[in-house]
C-alpha positions as CSV (number, residue, x, y, z in Angstrom):
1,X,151.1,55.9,160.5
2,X,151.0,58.4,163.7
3,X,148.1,60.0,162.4
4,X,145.9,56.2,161.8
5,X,147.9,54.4,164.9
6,X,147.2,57.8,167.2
7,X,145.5,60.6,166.3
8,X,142.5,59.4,164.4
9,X,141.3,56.3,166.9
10,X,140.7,59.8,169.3
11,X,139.7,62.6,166.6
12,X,138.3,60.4,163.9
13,X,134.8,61.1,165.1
14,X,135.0,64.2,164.4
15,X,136.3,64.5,160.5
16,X,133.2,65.3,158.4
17,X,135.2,65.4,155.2
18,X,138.0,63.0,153.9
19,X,140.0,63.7,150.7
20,X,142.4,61.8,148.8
21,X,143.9,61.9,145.5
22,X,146.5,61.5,143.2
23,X,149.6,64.0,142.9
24,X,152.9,63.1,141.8
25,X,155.1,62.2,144.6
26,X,156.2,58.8,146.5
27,X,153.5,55.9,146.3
28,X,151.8,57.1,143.8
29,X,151.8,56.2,140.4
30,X,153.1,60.0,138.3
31,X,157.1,59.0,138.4
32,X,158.1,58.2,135.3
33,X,160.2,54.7,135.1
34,X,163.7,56.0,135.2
35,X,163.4,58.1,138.4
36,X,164.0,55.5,141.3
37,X,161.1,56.3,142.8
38,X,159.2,52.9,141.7
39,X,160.7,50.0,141.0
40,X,161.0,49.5,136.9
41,X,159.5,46.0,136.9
42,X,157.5,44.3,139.6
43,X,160.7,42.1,140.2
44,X,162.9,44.8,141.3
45,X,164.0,45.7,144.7
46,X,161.8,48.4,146.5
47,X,163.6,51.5,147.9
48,X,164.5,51.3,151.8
49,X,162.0,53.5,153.0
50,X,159.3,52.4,151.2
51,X,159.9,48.9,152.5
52,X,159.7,50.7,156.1
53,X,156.2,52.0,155.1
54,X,154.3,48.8,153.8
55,X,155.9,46.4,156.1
56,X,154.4,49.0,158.8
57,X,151.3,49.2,157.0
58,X,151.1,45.8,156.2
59,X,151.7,44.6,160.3
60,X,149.1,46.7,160.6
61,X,146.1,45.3,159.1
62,X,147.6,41.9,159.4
63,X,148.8,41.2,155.7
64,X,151.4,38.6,154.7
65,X,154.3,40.0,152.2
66,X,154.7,35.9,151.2
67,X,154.0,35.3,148.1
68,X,153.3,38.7,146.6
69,X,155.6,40.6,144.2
70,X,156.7,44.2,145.3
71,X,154.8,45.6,143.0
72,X,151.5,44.3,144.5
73,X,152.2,44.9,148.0
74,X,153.5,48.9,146.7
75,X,149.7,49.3,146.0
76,X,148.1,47.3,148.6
77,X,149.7,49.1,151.1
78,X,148.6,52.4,149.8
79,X,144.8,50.9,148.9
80,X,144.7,49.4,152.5
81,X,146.1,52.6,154.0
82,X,143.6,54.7,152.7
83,X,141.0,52.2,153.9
84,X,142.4,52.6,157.4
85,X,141.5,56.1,157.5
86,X,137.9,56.1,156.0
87,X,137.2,53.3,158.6
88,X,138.1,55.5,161.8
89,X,136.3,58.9,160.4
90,X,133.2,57.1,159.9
91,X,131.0,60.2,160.8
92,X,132.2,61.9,157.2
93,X,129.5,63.0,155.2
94,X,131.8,64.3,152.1
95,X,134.1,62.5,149.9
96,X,136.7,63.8,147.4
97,X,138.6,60.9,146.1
98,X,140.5,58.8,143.5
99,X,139.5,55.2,142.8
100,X,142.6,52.9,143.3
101,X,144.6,52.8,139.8
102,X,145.0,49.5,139.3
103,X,148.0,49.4,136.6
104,X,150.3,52.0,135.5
105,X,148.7,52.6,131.9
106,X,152.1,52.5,130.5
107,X,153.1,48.8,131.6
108,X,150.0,47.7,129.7
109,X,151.4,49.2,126.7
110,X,154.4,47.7,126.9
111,X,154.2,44.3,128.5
112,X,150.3,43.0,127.5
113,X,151.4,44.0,123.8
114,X,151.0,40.3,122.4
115,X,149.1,39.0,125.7
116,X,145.1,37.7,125.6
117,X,143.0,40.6,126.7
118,X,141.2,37.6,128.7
119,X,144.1,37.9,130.7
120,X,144.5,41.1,131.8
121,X,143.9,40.8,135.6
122,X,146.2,38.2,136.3
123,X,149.0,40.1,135.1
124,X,151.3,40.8,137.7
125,X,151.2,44.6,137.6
126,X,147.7,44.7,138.1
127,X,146.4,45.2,142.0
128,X,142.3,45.0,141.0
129,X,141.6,46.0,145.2
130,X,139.8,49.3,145.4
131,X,140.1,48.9,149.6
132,X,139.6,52.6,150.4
133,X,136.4,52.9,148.3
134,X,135.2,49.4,149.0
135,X,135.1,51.3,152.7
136,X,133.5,53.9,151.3
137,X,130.9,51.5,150.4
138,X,129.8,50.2,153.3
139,X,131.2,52.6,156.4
140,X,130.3,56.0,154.9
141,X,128.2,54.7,151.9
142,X,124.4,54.9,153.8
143,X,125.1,58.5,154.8
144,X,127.3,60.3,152.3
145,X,125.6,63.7,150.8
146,X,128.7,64.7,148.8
147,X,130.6,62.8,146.9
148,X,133.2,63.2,143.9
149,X,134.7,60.3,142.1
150,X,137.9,60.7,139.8
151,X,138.4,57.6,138.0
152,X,142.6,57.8,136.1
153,X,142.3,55.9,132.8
154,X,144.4,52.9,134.3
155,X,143.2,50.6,131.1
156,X,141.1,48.5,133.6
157,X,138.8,50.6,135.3
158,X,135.8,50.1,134.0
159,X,131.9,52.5,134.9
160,X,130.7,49.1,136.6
161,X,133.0,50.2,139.5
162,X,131.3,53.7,139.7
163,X,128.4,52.0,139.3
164,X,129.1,50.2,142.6
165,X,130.0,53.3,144.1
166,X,127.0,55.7,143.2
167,X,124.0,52.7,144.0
168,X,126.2,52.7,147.3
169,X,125.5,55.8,148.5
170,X,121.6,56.8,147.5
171,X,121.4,59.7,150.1
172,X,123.9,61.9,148.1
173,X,122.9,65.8,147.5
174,X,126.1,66.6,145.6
175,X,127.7,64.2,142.8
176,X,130.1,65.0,140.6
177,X,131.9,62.5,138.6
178,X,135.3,62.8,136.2
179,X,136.1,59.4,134.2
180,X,139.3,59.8,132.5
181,X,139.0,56.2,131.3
182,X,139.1,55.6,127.3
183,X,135.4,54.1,126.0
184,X,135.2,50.5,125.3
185,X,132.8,47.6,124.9
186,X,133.5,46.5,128.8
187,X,132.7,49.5,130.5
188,X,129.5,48.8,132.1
189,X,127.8,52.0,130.9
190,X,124.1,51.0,131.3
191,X,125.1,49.8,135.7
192,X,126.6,53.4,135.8
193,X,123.3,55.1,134.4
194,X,120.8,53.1,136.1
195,X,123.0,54.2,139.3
196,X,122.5,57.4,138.7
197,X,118.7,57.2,137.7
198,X,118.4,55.3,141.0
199,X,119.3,58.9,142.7
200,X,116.4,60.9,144.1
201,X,117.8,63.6,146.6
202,X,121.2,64.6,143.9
203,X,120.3,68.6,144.2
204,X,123.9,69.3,142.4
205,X,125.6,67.1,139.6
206,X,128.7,67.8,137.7
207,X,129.8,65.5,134.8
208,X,133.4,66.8,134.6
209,X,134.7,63.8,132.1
210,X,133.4,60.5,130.4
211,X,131.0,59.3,127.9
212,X,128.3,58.4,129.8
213,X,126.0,60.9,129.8
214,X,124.3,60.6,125.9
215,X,121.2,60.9,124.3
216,X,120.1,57.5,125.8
217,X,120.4,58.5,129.3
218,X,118.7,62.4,128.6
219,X,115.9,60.0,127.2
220,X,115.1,58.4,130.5
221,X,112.3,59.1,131.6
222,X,113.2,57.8,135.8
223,X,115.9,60.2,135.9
224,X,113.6,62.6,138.5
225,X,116.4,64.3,140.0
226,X,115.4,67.7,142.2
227,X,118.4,69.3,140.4
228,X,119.6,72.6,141.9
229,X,122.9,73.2,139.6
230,X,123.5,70.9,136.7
231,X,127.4,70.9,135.2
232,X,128.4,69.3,131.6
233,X,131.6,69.1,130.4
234,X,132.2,67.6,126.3
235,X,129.2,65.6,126.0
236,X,130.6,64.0,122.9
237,X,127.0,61.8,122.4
238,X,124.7,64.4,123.6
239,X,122.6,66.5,121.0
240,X,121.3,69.9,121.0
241,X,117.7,68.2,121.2
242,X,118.6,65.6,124.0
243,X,119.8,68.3,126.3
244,X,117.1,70.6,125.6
245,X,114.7,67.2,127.0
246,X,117.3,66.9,129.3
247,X,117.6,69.9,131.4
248,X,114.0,70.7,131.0
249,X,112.8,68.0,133.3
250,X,114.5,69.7,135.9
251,X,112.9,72.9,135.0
252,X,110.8,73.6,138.2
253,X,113.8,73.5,140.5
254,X,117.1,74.2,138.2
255,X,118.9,77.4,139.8
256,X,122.6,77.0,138.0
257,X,123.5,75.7,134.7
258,X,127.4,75.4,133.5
259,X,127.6,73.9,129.9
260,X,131.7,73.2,128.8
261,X,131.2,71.7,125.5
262,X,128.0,70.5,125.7
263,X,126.3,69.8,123.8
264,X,128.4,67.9,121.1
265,X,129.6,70.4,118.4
266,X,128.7,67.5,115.2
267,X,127.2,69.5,112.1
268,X,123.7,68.8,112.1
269,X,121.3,69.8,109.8
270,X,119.4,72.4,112.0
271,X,122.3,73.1,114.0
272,X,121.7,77.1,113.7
273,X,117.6,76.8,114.4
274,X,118.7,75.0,117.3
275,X,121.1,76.8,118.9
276,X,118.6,79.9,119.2
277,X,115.3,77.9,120.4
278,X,114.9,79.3,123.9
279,X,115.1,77.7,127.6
280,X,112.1,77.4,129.6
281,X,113.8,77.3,133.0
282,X,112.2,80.2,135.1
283,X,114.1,79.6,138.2
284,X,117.8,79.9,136.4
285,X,120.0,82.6,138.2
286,X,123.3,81.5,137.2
287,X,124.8,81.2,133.5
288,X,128.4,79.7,133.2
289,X,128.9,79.0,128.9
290,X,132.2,77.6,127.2
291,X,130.7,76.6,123.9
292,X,132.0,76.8,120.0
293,X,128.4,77.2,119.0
294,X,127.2,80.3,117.8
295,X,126.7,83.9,119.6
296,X,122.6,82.5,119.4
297,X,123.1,79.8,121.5
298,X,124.1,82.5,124.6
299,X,122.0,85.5,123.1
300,X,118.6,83.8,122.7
301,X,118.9,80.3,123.9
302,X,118.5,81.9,127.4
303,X,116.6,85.0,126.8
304,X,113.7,84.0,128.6
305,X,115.6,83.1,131.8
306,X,116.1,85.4,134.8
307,X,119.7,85.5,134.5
308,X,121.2,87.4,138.2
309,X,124.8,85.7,137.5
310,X,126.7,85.2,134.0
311,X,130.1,83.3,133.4
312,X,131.5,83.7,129.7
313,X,134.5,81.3,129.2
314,X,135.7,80.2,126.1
315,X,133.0,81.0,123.2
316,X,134.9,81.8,120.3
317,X,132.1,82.7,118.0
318,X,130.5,85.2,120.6
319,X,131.7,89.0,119.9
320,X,131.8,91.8,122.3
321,X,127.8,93.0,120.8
322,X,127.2,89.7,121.7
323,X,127.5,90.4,125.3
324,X,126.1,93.7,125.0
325,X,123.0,92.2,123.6
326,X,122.8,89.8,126.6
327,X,123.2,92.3,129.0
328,X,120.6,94.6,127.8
329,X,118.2,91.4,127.3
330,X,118.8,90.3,131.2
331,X,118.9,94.4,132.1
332,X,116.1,93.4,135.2
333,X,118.0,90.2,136.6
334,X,121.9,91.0,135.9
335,X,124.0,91.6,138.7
336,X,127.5,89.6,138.3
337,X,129.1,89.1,135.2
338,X,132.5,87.3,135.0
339,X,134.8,87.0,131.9
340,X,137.1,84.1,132.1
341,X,141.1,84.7,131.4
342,X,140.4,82.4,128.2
343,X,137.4,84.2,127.0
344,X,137.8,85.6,123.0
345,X,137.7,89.0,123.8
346,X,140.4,91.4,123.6
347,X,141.8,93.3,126.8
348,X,140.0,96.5,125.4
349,X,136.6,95.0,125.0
350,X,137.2,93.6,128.2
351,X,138.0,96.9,129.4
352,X,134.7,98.8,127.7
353,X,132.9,95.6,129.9
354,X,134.2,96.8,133.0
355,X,133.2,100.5,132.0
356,X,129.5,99.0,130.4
357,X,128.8,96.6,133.7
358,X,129.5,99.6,136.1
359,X,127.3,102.3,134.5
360,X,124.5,99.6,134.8
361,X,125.5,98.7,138.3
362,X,127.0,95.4,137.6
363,X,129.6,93.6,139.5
364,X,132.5,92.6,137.0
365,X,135.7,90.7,137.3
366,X,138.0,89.1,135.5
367,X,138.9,85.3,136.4
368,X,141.9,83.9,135.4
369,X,142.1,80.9,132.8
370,X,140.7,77.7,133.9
371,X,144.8,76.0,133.5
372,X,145.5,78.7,136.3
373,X,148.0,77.2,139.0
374,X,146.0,78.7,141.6
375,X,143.4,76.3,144.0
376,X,140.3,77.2,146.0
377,X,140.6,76.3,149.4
378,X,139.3,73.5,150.5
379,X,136.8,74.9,152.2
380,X,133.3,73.3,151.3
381,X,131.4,77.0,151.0
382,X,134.5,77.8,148.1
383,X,133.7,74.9,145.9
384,X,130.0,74.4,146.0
385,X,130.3,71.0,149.1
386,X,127.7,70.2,151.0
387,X,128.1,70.4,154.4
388,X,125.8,68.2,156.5
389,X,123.0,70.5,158.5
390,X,124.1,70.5,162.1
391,X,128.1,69.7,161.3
392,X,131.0,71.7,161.2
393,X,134.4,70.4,161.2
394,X,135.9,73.0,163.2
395,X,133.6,72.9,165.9
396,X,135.5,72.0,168.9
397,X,132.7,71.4,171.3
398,X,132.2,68.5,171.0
399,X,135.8,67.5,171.7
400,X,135.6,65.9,175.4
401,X,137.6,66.4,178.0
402,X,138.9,62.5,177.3
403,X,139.7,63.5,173.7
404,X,141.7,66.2,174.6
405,X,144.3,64.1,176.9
406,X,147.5,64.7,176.6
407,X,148.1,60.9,176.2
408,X,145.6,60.8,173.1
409,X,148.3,62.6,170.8
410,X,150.8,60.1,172.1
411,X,153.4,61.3,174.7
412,X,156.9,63.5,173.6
413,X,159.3,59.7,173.4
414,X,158.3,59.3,169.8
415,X,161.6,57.5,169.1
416,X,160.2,54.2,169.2
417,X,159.0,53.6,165.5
């Protein structure tokens, strides 16, 4: 509350990137129903220091506790919270965040068992306010360049709310989207796709979970995207045929290309023919390939392209000659390869790699496994963000004489609460 009540009314302005997501600790939804940290049922009493935080949250943006259950006014306060703090750094240009879960999956289990489905959003463990990303929307939405969405499968999200989100913000360089929701008839699949058709700056996209990108949407023809790195992770309705269309209309700019299971690993009936027709993509630098496919699918799939950086993660059916084959292929262009902790090679073959990639004069390292504990900073330059041209969140230049007052940071009696 110091930081929305204090700190950001003065230093706001000067935030250029806003994160927020969910972790298991107080106010959030990850404790299981037996630890005291939530109340059990929406009935039950809130904990004392929680009830200090929302009443102070909800004095704050004028909000009435009359009427609502505790289990309501446990997520607005946290959805109007967050909505605080996008509102007063409305200069950010990047967004990391979760959309609001809306139920705790697990009540829905239990309590809607024998309720109508028609239902569902009355029910009194639902809170269907999304208040920090309706902010989003319409503070940051106009100007946003980067911009990753995390939906948690919360049984009522549906991809009509990203949909909303994405045609919100149609300046946006960098997308990457992870929807952890189960399919269904309700999801609002063809809003979320036209959102992303509507697109026409995205130079990065990363589809990191969900259904939603198919053979359907690789088949539209207004998806005219001047794609710079394109990442797909378990495309579970995405053929070897509609990828190929796919990432061929990007062709003339397409610099980085990270498949994770895509495409779909379904038998089909020219599944081998397919996995060795080549790429036409003459300005792709970077490889990164987790795949069951076959060793074709790395070895002449991509023999045409000027490969400078490869990634091989989790490729079963590739062998150690495999790679040997690839490196001599792309002998002109190579100049990094990296073997992820999960790859199928032994540590021997990963040793003769080392000992191959150095008498050719390539970089080589090992990464570790992709469940690793281990986090990049946050750092935009680490993970691929977009930084606005001009901006720099630690450039204190900017901060005025008026900003830096003693008084702006509130004065050392910080009894009063």
């Amino acid at each position: 509350m110091f930081a929305i009540t204090t700190i950001l009314p003065h230093r706001g302005v000067h935030v250029r990137s806003i994160e927020f997501t969910q972790t298991f600790f107080r106010h959030l939804d990850g404790d299981p129903h037996d630890s005291g940290v939530h109340p059990a049922v929406p009935e039950t009493e809130l904990r004392y220091d929680h009830v200090r935080s929302i009443e102070a949250v909800e004095q704050l943006v004028g909000e009435s506790a009359e009427g609502v259950s505790n289990e309501r006014r446990f997520r607005r306060a946290r959805s109007l919270l967050l909505a605080q703090v996008v509102c007063q750094c409305h200069n950010a240009t990047r967004v990391h965040g979760d959309t609001f879960p809306r139920s705790r999956l697990q009540w829905l289990d239990d309590e809607l068992a024998d309720n109508d489905e028609d239902g569902i959003v009355e029910h009194m463990s639902i809170y269907n306010l999304d208040h920090a990303f309706e902010s989003v929307k319409t503070v940051l939405g106009p100007k946003l360049v980067d911009l990753t969405i995390i939906v948690p499968d919360d049984g009522v999200t549906t991809e009509a709310v990203v949909a909303d989100i994405v045609a919100a913000c149609p300046k946006l360089l960098r997308l990457e989207i992870d929807l952890e929701m189960e399919a269904s008839e309700r999801t609002g699949r063809a809003e979320l796709q036209d959102a992303l058709a509507g697109l026409s700056a995205l130079e990065v996209f990363t589809h990191s979970d969900g259904p939603f990108i198919d053979d359907a949407f690789a088949a539209r023809d207004d998806v005219r995207w001047p794609l710079k790195v394109l990442g797909l992770r378990e495309c579970e309705n995405l053929s070897f045929p509609s990828l190929r269309k796919f990432v061929h209309r990007f062709k003339s700019t397409l610099e980085c290309l990270d498949l994770d299971g895509a495409p779909h690993t379904d038998n089909e009936r020219d599944n081998e023919r397919l996995c060795a027709e080549a790429f036409d993509l003459p300005k792709l630098d970077t490889l990164v390939l987790s795949t069951q496919h076959e060793a074709p699918f790395l070895v002449s799939a991509f023999a045409a392209c000027p490969i400078a950086s490869f990634t091989l993660g989790f490729c079963p059916a590739v062998e150690f000659k495999d790679v040997e084959m690839f490196i001599d292929l792309h002998a002109l262009t190579l100049r990094r390869l990296e073997v992820a902790g999960d790859a199928a090679l032994t540590e021997a073959q990963v040793e003769s790699l080392e000992v191959l990639c150095h008498a050719k004069g390539i970089e080589c390292e090992l990464l570790p496994p992709e469940d690793d504990d281990s986090e990049l900073d946050d750092d935009p330059s680490e993970w691929g963000g977009i930084v606005a041209d001009g901006d720099d969140d630690l450039d204190q230049d900017e901060w005025t004489d008026e900003d830096d007052d003693a008084d702006a940071w509130g004065s050392d009696d910080e009894d009063d609460e």
